[in-house]
Wavefront OBJ file of the C-alpha trace (Angstrom):
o trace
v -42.267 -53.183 0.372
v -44.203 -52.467 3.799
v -46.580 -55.563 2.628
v -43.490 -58.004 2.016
v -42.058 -56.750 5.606
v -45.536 -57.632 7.092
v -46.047 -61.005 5.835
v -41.953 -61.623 7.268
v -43.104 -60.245 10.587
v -46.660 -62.910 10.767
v -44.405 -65.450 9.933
v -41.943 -65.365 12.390
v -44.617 -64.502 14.666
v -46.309 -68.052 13.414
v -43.095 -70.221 13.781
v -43.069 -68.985 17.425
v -46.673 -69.342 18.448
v -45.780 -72.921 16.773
v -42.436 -73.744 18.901
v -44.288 -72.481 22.141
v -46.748 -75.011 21.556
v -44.455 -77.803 21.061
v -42.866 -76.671 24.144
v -45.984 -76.946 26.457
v -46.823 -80.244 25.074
v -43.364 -81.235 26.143
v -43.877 -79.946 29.730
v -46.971 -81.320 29.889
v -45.621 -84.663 30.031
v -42.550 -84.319 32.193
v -42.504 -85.408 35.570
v -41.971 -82.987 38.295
v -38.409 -84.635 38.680
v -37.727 -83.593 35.127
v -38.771 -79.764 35.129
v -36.953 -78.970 37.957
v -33.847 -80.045 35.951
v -34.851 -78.201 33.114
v -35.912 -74.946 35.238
v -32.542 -75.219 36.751
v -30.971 -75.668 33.336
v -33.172 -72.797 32.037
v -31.986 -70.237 34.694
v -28.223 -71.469 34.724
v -28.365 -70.224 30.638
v -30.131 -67.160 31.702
v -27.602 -66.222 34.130
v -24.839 -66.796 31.553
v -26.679 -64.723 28.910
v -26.899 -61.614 31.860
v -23.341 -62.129 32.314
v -22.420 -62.130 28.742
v -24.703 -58.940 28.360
v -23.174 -57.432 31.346
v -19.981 -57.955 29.646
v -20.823 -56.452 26.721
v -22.143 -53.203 28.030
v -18.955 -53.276 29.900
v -17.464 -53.396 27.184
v -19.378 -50.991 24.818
v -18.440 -48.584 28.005
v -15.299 -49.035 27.675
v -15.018 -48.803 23.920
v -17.431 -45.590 23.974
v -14.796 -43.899 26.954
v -11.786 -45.049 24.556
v -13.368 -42.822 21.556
v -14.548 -40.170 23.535
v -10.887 -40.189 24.462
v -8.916 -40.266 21.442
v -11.853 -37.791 19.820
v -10.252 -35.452 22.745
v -6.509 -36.477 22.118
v -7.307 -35.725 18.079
v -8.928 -32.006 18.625
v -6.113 -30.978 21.401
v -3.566 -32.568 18.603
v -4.972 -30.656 15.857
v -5.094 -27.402 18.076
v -1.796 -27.768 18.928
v -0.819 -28.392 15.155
v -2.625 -25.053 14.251
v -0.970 -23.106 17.005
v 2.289 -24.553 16.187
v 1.691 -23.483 12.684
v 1.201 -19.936 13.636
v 4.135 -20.240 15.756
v 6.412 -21.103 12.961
v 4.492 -18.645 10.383
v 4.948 -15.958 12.784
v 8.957 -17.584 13.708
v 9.709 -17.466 9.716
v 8.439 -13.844 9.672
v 10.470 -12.814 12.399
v 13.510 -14.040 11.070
v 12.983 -12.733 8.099
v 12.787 -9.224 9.226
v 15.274 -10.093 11.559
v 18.036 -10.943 8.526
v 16.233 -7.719 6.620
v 17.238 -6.233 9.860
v 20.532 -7.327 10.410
v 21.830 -7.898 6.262
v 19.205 -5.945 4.031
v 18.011 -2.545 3.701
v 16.339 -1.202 6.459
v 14.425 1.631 4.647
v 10.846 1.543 4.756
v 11.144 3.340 1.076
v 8.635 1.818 -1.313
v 11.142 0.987 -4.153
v 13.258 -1.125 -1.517
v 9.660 -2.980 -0.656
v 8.376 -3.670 -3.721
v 11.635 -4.976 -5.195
v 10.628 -7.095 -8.155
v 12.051 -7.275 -11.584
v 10.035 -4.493 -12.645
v 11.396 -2.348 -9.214
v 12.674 0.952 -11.434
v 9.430 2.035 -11.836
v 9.125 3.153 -7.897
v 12.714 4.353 -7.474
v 11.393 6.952 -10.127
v 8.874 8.088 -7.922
v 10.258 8.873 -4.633
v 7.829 7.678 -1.594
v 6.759 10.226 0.507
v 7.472 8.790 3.942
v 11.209 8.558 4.186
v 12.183 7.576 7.778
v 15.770 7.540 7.122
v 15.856 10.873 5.594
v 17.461 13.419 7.369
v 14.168 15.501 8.706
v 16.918 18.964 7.985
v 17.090 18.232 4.640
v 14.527 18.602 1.572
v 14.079 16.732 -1.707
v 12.271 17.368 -4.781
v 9.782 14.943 -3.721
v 9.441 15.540 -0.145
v 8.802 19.472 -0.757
v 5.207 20.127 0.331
v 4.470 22.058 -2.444
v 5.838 19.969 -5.616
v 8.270 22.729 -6.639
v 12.227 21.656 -6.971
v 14.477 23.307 -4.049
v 17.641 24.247 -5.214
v 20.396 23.864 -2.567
v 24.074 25.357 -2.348
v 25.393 23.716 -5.301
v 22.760 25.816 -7.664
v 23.107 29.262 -6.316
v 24.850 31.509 -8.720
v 27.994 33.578 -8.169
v 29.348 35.866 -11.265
v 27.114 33.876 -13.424
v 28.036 30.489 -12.700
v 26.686 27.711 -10.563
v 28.738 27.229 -7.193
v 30.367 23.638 -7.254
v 29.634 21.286 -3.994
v 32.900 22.147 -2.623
v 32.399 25.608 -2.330
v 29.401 25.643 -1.157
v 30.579 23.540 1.786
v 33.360 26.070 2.798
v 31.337 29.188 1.940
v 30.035 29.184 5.755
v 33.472 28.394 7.032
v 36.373 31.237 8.358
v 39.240 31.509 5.879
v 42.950 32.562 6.151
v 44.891 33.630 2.757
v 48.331 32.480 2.294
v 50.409 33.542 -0.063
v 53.619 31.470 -1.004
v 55.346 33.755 -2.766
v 59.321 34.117 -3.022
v 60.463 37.104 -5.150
v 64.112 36.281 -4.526
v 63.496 32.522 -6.301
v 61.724 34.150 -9.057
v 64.766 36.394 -9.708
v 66.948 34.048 -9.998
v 64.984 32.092 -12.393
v 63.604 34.959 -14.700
v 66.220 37.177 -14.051
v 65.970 40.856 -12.096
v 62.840 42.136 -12.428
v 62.673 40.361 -15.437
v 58.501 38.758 -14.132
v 55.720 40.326 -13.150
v 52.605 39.256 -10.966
v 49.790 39.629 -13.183
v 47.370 37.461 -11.301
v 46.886 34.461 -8.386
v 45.316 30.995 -8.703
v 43.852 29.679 -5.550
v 43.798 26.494 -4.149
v 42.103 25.489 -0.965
v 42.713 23.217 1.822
v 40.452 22.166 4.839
v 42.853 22.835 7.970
v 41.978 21.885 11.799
v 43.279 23.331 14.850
v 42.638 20.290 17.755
v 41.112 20.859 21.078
v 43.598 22.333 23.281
v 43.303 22.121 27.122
v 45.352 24.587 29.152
v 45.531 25.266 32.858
v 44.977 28.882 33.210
v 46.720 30.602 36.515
v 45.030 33.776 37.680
v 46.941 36.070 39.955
v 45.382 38.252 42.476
v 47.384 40.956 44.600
v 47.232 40.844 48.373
v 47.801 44.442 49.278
v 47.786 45.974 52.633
v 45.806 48.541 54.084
v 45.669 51.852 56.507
v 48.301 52.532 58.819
v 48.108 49.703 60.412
v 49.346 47.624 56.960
v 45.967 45.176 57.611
v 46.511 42.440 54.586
v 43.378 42.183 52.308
v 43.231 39.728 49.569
v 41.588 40.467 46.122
v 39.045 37.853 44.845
v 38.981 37.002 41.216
v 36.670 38.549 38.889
v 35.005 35.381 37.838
v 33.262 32.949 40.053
v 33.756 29.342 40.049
v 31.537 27.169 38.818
v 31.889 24.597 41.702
v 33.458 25.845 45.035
v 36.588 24.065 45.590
v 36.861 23.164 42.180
v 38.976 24.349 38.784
v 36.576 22.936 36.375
v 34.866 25.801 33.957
v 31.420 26.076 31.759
v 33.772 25.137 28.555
v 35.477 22.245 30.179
v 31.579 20.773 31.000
v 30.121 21.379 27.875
v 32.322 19.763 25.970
v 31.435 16.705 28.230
v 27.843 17.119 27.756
v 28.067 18.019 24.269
v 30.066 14.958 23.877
v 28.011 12.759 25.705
v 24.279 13.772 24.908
v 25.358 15.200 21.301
v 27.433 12.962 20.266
v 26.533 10.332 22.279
v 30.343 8.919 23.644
v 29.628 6.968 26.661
v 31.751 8.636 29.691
v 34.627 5.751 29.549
v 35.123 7.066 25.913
v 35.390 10.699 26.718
v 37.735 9.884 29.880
v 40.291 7.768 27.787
v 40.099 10.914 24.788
v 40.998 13.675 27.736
v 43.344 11.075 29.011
v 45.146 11.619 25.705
v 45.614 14.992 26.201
v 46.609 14.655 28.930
v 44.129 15.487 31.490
v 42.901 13.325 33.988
v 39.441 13.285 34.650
v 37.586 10.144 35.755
v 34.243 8.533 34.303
v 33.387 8.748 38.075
v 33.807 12.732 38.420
v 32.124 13.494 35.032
v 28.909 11.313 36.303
v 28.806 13.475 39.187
v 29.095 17.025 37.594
v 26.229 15.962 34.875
v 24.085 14.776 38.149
v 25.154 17.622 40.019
v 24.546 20.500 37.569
v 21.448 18.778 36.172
v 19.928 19.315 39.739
v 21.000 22.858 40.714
v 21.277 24.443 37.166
v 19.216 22.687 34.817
v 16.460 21.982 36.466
v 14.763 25.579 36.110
v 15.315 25.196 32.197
v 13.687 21.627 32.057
v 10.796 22.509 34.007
v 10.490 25.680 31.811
v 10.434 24.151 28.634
v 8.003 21.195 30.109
v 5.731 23.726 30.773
v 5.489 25.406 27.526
v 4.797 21.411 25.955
v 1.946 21.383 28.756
v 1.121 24.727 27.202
v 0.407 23.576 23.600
v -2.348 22.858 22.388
v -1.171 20.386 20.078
v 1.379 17.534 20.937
v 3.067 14.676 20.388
v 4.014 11.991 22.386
v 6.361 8.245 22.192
v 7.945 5.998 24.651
v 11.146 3.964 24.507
v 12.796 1.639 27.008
v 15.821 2.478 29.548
v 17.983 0.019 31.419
v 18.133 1.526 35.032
v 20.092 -1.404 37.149
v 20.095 -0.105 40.520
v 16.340 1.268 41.001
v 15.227 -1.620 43.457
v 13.779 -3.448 41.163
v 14.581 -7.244 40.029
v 17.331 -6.988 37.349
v 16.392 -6.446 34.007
v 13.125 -4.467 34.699
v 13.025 -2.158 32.071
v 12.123 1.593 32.665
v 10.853 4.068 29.914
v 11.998 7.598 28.853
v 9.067 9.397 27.725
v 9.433 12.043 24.957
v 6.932 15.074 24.352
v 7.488 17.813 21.476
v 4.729 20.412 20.085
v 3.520 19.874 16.917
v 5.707 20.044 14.144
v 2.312 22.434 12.581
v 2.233 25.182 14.870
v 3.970 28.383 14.157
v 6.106 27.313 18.223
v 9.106 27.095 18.408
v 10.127 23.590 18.666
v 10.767 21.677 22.471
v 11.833 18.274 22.823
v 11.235 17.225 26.657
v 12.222 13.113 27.703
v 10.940 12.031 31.180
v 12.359 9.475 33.113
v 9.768 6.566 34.358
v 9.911 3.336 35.698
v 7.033 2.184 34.577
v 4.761 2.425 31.252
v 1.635 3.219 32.738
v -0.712 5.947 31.987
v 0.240 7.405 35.341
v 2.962 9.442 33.313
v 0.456 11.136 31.496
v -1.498 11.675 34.569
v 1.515 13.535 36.085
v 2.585 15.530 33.315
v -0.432 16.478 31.616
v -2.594 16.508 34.434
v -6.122 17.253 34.529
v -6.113 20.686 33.331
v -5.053 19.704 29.903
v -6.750 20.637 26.420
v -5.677 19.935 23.644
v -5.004 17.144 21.312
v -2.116 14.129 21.717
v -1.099 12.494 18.503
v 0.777 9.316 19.487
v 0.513 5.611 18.765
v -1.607 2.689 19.079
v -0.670 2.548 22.992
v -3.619 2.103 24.849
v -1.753 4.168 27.889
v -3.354 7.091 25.342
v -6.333 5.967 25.147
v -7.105 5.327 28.795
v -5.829 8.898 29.656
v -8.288 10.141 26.847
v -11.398 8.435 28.300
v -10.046 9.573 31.276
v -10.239 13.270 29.925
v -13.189 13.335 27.437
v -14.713 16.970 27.210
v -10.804 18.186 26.842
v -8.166 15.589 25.254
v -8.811 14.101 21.691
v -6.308 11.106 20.679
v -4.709 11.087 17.653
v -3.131 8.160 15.656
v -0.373 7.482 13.451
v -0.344 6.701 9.973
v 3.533 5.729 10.159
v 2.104 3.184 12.299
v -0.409 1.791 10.045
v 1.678 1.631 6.636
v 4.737 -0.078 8.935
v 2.851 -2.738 9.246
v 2.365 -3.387 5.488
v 5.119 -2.935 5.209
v 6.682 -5.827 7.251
v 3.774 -7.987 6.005
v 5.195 -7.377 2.737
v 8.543 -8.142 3.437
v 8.110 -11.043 4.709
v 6.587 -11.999 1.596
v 8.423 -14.004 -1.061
v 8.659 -11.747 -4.179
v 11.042 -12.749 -5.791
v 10.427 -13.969 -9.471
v 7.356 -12.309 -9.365
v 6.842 -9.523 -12.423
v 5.987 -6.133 -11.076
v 2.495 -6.328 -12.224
v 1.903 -9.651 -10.011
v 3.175 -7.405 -7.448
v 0.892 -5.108 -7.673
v -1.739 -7.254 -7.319
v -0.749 -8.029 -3.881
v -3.078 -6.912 -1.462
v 0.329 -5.240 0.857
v 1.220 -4.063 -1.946
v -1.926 -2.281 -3.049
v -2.175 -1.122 0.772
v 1.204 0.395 0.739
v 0.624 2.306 -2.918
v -3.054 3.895 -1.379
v -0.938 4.959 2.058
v 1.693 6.423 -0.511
v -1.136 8.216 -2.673
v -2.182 9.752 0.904
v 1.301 11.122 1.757
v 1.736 12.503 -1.497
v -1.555 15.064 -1.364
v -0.933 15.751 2.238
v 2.914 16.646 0.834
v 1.274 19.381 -1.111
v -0.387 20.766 1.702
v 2.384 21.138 4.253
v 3.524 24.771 3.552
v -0.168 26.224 3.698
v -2.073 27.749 6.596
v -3.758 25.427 9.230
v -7.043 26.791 7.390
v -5.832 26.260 3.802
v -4.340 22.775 5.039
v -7.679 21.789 6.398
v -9.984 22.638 3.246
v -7.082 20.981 1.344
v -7.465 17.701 3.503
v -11.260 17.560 2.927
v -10.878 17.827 -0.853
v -7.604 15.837 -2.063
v -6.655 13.740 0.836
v -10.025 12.563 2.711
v -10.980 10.724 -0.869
v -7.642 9.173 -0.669
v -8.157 8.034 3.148
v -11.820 6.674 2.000
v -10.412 4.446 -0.389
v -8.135 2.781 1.642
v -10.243 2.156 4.232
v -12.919 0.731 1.760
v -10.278 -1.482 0.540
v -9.703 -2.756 3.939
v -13.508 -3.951 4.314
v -13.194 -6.070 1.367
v -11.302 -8.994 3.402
v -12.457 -11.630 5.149
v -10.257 -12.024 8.210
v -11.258 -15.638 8.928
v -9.719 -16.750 5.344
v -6.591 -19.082 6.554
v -5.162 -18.091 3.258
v -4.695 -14.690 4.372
v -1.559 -14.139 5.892
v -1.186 -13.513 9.651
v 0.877 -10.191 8.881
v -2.022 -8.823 6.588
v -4.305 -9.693 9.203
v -2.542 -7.341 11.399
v -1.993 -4.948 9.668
v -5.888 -5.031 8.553
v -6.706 -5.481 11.800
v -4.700 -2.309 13.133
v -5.968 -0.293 10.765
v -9.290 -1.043 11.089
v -9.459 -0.575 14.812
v -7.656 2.702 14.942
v -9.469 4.349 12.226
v -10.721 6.555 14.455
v -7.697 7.650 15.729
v -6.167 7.831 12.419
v -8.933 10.143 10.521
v -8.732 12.900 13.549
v -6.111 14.706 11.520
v -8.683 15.200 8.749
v -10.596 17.640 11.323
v -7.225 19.963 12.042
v -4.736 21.663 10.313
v -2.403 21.778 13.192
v -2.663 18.185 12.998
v 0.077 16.240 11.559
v -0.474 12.826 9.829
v 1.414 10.924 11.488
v 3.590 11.359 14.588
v 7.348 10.920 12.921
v 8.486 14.072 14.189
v 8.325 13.159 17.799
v 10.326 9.108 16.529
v 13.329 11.458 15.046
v 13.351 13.280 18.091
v 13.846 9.612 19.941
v 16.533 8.674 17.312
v 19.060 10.187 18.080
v 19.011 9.326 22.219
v 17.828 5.729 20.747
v 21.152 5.113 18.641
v 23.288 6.338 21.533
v 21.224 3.935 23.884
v 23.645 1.091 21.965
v 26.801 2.752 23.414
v 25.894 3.773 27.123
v 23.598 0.658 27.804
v 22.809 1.193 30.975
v 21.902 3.840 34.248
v 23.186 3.127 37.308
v 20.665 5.219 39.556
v 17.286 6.915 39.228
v 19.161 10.187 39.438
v 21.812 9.528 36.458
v 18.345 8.715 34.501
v 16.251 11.712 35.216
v 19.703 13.765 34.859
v 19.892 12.252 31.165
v 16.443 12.894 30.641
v 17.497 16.934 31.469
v 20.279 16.779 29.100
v 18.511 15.291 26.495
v 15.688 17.582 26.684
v 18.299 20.677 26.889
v 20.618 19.239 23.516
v 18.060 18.116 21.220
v 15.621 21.307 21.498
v 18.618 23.084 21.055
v 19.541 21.145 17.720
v 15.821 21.420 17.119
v 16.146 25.547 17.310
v 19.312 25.003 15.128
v 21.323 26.156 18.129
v 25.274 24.788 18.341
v 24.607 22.394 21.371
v 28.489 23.225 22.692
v 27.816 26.699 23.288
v 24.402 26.277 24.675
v 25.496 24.173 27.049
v 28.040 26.798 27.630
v 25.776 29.183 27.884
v 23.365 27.501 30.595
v 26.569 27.249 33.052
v 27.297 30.388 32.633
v 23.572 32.516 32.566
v 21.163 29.743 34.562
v 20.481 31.234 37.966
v 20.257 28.863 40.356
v 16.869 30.529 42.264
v 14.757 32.926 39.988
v 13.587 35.825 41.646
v 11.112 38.846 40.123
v 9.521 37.444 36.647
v 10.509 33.550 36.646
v 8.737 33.508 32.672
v 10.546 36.369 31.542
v 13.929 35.185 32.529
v 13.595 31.608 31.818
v 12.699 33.144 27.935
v 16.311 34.791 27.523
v 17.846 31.604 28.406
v 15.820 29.536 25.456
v 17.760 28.582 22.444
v 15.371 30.960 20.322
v 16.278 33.941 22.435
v 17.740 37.048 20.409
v 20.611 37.081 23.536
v 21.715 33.445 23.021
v 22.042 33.668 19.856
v 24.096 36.914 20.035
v 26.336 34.769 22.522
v 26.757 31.858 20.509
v 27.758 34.509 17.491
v 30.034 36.306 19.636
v 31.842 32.635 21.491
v 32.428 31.586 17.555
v 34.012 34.872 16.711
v 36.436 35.079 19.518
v 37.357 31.165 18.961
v 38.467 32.328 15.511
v 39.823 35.314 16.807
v 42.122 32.985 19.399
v 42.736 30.356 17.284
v 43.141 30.704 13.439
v 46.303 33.205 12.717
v 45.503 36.237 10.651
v 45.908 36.276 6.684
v 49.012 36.589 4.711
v 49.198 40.571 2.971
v 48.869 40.792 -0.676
v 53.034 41.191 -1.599
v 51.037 43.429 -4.701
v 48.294 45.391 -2.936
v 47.653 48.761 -4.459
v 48.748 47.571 -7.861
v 46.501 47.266 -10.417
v 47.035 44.269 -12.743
v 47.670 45.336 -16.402
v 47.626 42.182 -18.068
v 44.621 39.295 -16.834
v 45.954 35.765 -16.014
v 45.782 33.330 -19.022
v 47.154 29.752 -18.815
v 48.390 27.619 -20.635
v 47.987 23.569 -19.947
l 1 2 3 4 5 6 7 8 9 10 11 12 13 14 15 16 17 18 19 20 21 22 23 24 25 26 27 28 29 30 31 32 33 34 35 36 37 38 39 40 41 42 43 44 45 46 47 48 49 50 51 52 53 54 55 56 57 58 59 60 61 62 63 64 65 66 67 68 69 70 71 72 73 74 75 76 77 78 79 80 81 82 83 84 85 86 87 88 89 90 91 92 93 94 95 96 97 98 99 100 101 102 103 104 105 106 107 108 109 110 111 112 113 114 115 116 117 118 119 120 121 122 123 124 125 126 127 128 129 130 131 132 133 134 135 136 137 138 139 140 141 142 143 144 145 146 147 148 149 150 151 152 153 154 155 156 157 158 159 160 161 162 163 164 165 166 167 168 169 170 171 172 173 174 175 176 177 178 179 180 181 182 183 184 185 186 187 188 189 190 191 192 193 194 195 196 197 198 199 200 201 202 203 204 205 206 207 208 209 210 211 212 213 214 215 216 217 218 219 220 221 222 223 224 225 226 227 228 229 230 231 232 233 234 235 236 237 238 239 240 241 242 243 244 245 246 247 248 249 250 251 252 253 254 255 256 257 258 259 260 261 262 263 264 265 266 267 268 269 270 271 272 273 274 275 276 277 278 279 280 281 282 283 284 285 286 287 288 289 290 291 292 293 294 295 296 297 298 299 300 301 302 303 304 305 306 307 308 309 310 311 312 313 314 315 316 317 318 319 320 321 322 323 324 325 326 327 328 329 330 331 332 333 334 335 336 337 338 339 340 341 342 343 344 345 346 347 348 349 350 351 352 353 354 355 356 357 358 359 360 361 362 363 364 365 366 367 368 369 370 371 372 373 374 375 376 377 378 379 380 381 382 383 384 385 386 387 388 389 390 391 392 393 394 395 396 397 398 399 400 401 402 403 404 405 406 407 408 409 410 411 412 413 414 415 416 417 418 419 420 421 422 423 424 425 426 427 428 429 430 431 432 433 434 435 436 437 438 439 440 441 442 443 444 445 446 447 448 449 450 451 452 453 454 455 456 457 458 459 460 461 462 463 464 465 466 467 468 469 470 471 472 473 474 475 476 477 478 479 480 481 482 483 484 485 486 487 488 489 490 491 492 493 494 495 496 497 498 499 500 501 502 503 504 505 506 507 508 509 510 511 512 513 514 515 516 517 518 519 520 521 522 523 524 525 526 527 528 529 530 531 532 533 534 535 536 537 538 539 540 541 542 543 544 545 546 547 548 549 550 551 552 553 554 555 556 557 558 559 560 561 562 563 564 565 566 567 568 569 570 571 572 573 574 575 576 577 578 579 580 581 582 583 584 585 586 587 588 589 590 591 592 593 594 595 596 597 598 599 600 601 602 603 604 605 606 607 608 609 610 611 612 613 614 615 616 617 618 619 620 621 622 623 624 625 626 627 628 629 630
């Protein structure tokens, strides 16, 4: 081949020598006449060929810009093509938790997730981590130790089970009526001719309504010495505002009504309006504010103090809509909430701060720098700045709730339907969501132990289980565009906060995740829907009060009317001698609260429900037992 290319090459190289020869024999005749023409002619085609060549790189410029240009056009087209595609992946998902949201189930409950046509088999096993469970009550499942509870319905009475019904009135005050008419009965049977040998009892649930009375108390004036000097006698009681007939019952039945039950104060106006009492939105918004400031406030700061005393806590944020706090409309503002560990042997506080910001300068302030002690919260890096912040004395916590919810919405926003269970399965969501379930249920078995006996348990059952998982989680490959964006988050999150996540493994007080202190937030969350809205800075750090005040009552299992009651009627104003020691009697835990609340129940029965009928047969003994006949 090279040899064939050479002899090409001396060839052409030939012809040339050969045509260059002609040519010089041709210009060695010409006159000079004649090669100036052709010299001319010559350089005239030599300028056209620069030209042409000029042209042509012009061209080739041109054509070479034009690529480079639509090469750029193509790449920003196909990066906006992927980005638009992760736009409408991450569009479809949230619509289809939205119309979960809004039209489906809403429980996180792993029979409802992993619905496919073989769904029975988890709706047999109950999962562990029940959000919408009501944290008072206890199932078969949930019990920490595996062993059935038995509730009212079980308990036996003359050896029989009590039916639901009575065990919902057995708590409740009763009145005996007896409808009895011996006169009737004589006419019918004849004189005497009947004889009571027994009773059969029905029951009925009967309510006596609210009633709201003005009470008029009468004082002498008497006069006095010889000179007949006129001296007026004050009342007994005190009044709760100068000036004014309101009383402690009257305002707790506002702020139970409002921060209990969560009425907005339009609601509660227009129901006092209909018994006739007129007491505006206006004036109710004042007394919370007002009484909040000079009544409440020693409470609040007590029980903030005893959080700041724990050594184990937990903390969440939620948003607040404050409209007049100088700020452009719509900023949002967040109410804080901090409880101690649902693992301690402390008696449970609940204690919401008002902020207008998110920033970690709310920890700053309440925690401060003398904290120790651990925090176990969410992913929020507010948490994690403060703990950098606070290295030798603060250890972050995470949240497995967290972790698994984000499965969980992966999941859901799968399409399963059609799919046989075992396909299911095979899911990788799925798999993630049955390890996070295998986790709950040994930590389940651990809850009624001993911090100590709870840790050792941890590093046997549950630290295998928590291994697993995150071995699992190493076997993706998050640049796989098969892999669904969801997954990837929720690999992602869990890979990045292992840390955080594994710290209860090291602490019995620990809890696994931080769903106490999101029920705590629940119930100030779902009332959130029917207020809205704060007017003023000082209606939302007055709410903040209440809040803290009702739900560590409910928390202490205290009856949030009479609490409230109680406060207006026992919290000094200034504490003087032993602040700690008084503050203490006024808790919801305290042995004198709860001989008040006791005591207010028994005289409202006393006032309100009439006394029992008398047996028309008392003293008699019955000589023949009651036997019917249908």
């Amino acid at each position: 081949m090279r040899s064939e290319k050479s002899w090409n090459e001396q060839k052409e190289a030939a012809v040339m020598d050969f045509e260059l020869s002609v040519f010089m024999n041709k210009i060695t005749q010409m006159e000079d006449a004649e090669l100036r023409l052709l010299v001319v002619s010559l350089k005239k085609e030599n300028m056209e060929l620069r030209a042409k060549e000029a042209e042509r790189r012009n061209t080739d410029a041109e054509i070479a810009r034009q690529y480079r240009k639509l090469e750029k056009e193509a790449e920003e087209l196909r990066e906006e093509n992927r980005t638009l595609k992760e736009e409408l992946s991450h569009i479809s998902d949230q619509n289809s938790l939205k119309a979960n949201t809004l039209f489906g189930r809403r429980s996180e409950k792993l029979n409802g997730l992993m619905n496919g046509k073989g769904g029975e088999e988890y709706s047999r096993t109950e999962d562990p981590l029940n959000e919408d469970a009501d944290p008072e009550q206890t199932t078969k499942e949930s019990r920490p130790d595996g062993k059935e509870v038995h509730d009212a319905r079980q308990t036996k009475k003359n050896g029989r089970k009590i039916g639901r019904h009575e065990a919902e009135i057995k708590d409740l005050p009763t009145k005996h009526t007896y409808e009895f008419d011996e006169k009737s009965l004589d006419e019918v049977y004849g004189n005497k001719g009947w004889r009571i040998v027994g009773w059969t009892s029905t029951t009925k649930k009967r309510l006596i309504r609210r009633l709201i009375y003005v009470e008029v108390i009468h004082t002498p004036v008497i006069s006095v010495g010889p000179g007949l000097a006129m001296e007026k006698i004050e009342p007994e009681e005190e009044k709760l505002l100068s000036g004014s007939d309101v009383t402690p019952e009257l305002v707790a039945e506002i702020l139970n009504d409002k921060f209990t039950l969560g009425l907005p104060l339009y609601r509660i106006e227009q129901d006092f309006a209909r018994d006739g009492v007129r007491i505006s939105r206006q004036t109710m918004d004042n007394w919370v504010i007002r009484f909040s400031q000079e009544q409440f406030s020693l409470i609040y700061g007590y029980m903030s103090k005893l959080i700041k005393k724990s050594e184990y806590t937990q903390c969440d944020e939620t948003t607040l809509l404050v409209i007049r706090d100088g700020r452009a409309p719509g900023s949002k503002s967040f109410m804080w909430v901090h409880i101690n560990s649902e693992l301690t042997d402390e008696k449970p506080v609940v204690v919401f701060c008002y902020e207008p910001t998110r920033s970690t300068d709310h920890l700053r302030d309440f925690y401060g720098d003398d904290y120790v002690g651990k925090i176990i919260c969410d992913a929020y890096c507010a948490y994690k700045v403060y703990g950098q912040e606070h290295l030798d004395t603060v250890v972050i916590c995470g949240c497995s709730m967290h972790s698994r919810r984000r499965w969980a919405e992966a999941l859901r926003v799968r399409d399963v339907s059609g799919l046989s269970q075992g396909q299911i399965n095979e899911l990788p969501e799925a798999k993630a969501l049955l390890m996070i379930r295998d986790i709950y249920q040994e930590e389940a078995k651990l809850r009624t132990l001993t911090p100590e006996k709870r840790l050792e348990g941890r590093q046997k059952y549950v630290k295998p289980k928590v291994d697993e998982y995150f071995a699992f989680l190493t076997t993706f490959n998050l640049s796989d565009p098969a892999l669904p964006e969801r997954t990837k988050d929720a690999i992602t999150y869990s890979l990045n906060q292992k840390q955080y996540l594994c710290e209860f493994l090291n602490d019995g007080h620990v809890p696994i995740d931080n769903g106490s202190c999101e029920r705590s937030i629940r119930r100030y969350a779902s009332h959130r829907h029917g207020w809205m809205f704060c007017t003023s800075p000082e209606g939302a750090e007055a709410m903040a009060e209440m809040y803290t005040i009702s739900e560590t009552a409910l928390k202490n299992g205290a009856n949030t009317f009479y609490y409230f009651k109680y406060l207006l009627e026992n919290a000094p104003k200034k504490v003087s001698g032993s602040m700690d020691a008084q503050l203490e009697e006024l808790m919801p835990w305290s042995e004198k609260y709860k001989q008040y609340e006791t005591a207010q129940i028994q005289a409202h029965i006393d006032q309100c429900l009439p006394k029992s009928d008398e047996c028309p047969i008392t003293g008699k003994s019955l000589l023949v037992k009651p036997r019917f006949v249908a």
